[in-house]
N, C-alpha and C positions, 0 to 999 in steps of 0.2 A: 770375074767374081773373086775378090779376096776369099780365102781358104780360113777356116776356123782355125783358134787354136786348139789342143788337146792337151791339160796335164793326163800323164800315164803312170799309174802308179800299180807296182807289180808286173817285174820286168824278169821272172821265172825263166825257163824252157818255152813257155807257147808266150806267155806277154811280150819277152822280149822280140819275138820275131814279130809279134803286132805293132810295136813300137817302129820296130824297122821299118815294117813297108808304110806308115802314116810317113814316117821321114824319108824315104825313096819315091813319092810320090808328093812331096815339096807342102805337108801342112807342119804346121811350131810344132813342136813338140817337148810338154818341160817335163823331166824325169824324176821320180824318188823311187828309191827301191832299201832297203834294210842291205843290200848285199851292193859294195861300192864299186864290185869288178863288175857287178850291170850296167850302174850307172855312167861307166866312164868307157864300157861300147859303146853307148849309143850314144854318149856325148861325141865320142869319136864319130858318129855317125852325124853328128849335126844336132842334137838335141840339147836344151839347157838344163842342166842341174836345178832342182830346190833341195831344201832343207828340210823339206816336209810335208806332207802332201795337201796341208792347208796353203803353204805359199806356192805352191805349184797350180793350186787351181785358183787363186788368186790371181796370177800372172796371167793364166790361159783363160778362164771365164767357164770352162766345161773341163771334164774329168772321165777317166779312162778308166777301169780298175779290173786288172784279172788277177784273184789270189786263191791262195788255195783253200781256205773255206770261209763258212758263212760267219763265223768268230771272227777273222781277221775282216772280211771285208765291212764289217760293221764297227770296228776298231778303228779301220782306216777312215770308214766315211763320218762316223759320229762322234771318235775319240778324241780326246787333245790330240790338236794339231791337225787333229783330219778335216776331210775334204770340205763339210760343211761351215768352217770356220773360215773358208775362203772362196769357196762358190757364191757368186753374185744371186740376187733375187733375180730369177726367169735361167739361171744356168742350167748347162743339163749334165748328168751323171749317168754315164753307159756304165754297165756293170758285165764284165766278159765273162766272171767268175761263173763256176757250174755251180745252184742253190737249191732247194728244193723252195715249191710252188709256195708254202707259208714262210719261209724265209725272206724270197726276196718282194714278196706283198709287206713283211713287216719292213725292209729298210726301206723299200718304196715312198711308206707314209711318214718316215719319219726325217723322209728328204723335200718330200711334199709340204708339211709342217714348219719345213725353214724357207719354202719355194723355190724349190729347187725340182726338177723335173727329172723323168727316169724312163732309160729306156733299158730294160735285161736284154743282152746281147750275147749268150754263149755260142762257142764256136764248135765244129764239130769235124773231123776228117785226120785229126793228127798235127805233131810238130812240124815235120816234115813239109807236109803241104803249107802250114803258116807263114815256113821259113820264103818260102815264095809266090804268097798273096794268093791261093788256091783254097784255101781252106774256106767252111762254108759257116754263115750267122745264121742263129734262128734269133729271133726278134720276139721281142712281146712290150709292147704297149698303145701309145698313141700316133695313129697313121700318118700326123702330119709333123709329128717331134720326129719320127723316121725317118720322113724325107729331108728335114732340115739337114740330119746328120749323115745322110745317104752315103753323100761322096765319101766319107769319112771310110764310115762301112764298107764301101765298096772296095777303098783303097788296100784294107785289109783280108777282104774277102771275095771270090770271085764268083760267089752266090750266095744271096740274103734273103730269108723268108721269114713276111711277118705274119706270124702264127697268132695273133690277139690280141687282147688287152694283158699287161703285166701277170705273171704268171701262167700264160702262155706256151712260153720258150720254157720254163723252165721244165714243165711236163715232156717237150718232145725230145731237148737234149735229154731227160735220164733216161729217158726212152731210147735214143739212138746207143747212151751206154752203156744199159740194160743189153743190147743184141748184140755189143759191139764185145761184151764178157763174153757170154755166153757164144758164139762164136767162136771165140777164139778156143773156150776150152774145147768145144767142140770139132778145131782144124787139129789141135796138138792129139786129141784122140785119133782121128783121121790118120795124122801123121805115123802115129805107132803105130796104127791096124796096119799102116804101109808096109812100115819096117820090119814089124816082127811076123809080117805076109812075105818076106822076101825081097820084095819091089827095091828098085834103086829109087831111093827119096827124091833126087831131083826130078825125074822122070814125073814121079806121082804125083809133084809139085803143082807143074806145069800142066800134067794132063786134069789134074784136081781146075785147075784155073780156066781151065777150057770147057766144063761141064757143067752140067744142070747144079753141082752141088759147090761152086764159086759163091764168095763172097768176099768184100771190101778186105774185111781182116785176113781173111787167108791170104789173097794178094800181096800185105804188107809186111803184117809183124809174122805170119811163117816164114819168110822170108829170113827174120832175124832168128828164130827158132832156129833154122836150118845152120846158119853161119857160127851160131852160138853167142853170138853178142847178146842177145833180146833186147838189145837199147831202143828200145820205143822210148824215152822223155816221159813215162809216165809209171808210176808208184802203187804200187799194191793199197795204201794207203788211200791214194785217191780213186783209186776203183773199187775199196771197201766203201767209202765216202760216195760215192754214187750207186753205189748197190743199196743202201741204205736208204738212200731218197726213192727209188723204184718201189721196196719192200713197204715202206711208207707212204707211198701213192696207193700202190695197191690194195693195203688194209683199208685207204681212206675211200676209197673208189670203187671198194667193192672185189676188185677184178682179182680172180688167183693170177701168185707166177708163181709157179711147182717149181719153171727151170731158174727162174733166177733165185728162187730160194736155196735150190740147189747148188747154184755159183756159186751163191753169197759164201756158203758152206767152205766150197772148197777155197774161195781166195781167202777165209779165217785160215785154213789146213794152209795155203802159202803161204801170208805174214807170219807164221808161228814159225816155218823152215825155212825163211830167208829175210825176214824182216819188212816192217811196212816200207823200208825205205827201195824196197826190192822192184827194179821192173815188172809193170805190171804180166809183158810176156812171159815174165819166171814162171807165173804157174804153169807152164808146161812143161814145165823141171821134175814137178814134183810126179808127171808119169814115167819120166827118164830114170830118176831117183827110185822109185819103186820097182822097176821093171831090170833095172840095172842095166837100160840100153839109150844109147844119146842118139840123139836126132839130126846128126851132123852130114851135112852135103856139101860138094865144092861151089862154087860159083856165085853165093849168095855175099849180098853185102854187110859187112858189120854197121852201118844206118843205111836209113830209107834217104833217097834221093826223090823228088817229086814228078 
């Protein structure tokens, strides 16, 4: 069975590693990115250049898009030169970007309008795991557009759940990144009660990882807390930007979140001390910073390996 094409447009910290494994797993792959040292990895990688991401999905017939919000991704797909002026009638447009549930129902219809098909694809587990086909899809739309595109998905991702019809996936990703803050400010607390208890940090690390009070984040980015790097590939900015879509599910939906309003809170108190461009792990600076004690142990790595 010949392999689809894919234009991929938005080749970031997590796009480009989805780029990569569609291309390590032998589908086309034709690239545009704003930033020309993405574009010429992954050409190095075997992928073609466009001009733009209408002639990119011209050439491929389906389109790719992971960007950092719903302004751009609607820029990309509706704007001169975007994706809809070179998507064939019956093409389809995965959208990896994280958007909130009335976001990506409006570009949905207004890719539908030109027929063009949509499936919301956000990923969820980290760069790290992306960087080697591990990371995980949540899916939202139509059961049999899914499987069309399956191997695709799969080729990126080493588990994919289709959550519904479109707006679906967008619910359960802010959901996972909803737990995935909140968490973590809650390991960096952890971490200090460690510290300023005496405890050798790595020690606490490890026995933390072994007990009923483990979790995915503490496994990963404490890790990078511990080394001092915090480079998780991800931006205060875009963890205010999905805090925002939770806070607004939840007025929509009825439901309180006390604790993520409470996040919400303190990562405003990090972008203001280290800027939105700041790893999102920074916020765990801002208890080191106050308390005047760092959270530094040997043996931890400055990135996560998968």
């Amino acid at each position: 069975m010949t392999k689809q094409a894919y234009a991929f447009i938005g080749l970031g910290h997590l796009g480009g590693n989805l780029a990569a494994s569609l291309l390590r797993t032998g589908f086309e792959v034709i690239v545009h990115d704003r930033d020309p040292a993405a574009v010429v990895r992954l050409v190095e990688m075997g992928a073609v250049a466009a001009s733009s991401p209408a002639e990119a999905a011209a050439r491929a017939g389906n389109a790719i898009t992971c960007l950092p919000s719903p302004a751009v991704s609607e820029a990309v797909l509706a704007g001169s030169g975007g994706l809809l002026e070179g998507l064939p009638q019956g093409g389809t447009w995965i959208e990896m970007s994280t958007n909130g549930r009335d976001e990506i129902l409006r570009l949905a219809a207004i890719a539908t309008a030109r027929g063009v098909e949509t499936l919301e694809c956000p990923v969820t587990g980290g760069v790290h795991l992306a960087a080697v086909g591990k990371i995980t899809a949540l899916v939202g739309g139509d059961a049999a557009l899914y499987e069309s595109h399956r191997a695709a998905i799969e080729a990126m991702c080493a588990k994919s759940f289709l959550m519904g019809p479109i707006g679906s996936a967008a619910v359960i990703k802010v959901i996972t990144n909803m737990l995935a803050f909140i968490h973590l400010v809650a390991a960096g607390e952890a971490l200090m009660l460690a510290k300023r208890g005496g405890l050798d940090l790595a020690q606490a690390y490890h026995a933390i990882v072994a007990s009923s009070g483990n979790s995915f984040v503490h496994e990963t980015e404490s890790q990078l807390v511990l080394s001092g790097s915090y480079d998780i590939g991800f931006t205060m900015d875009l963890a205010l930007k999905d805090l925002g879509f939770a806070l607004a599910m939840g007025e929509e939906f009825g439901a309180p979140l006390d604790l993520a309003t409470r996040v919400n809170a303190i990562f405003e108190e990090g972008k203001k001390a280290y800027g939105g461009g700041a790893w999102s792990t920074q916020i765990v600076k801002l208890l080191e910073d106050a308390t005047g004690t760092d959270l530094r142990a040997p043996g931890f790595p400055e990135k996560l390996d998968a």
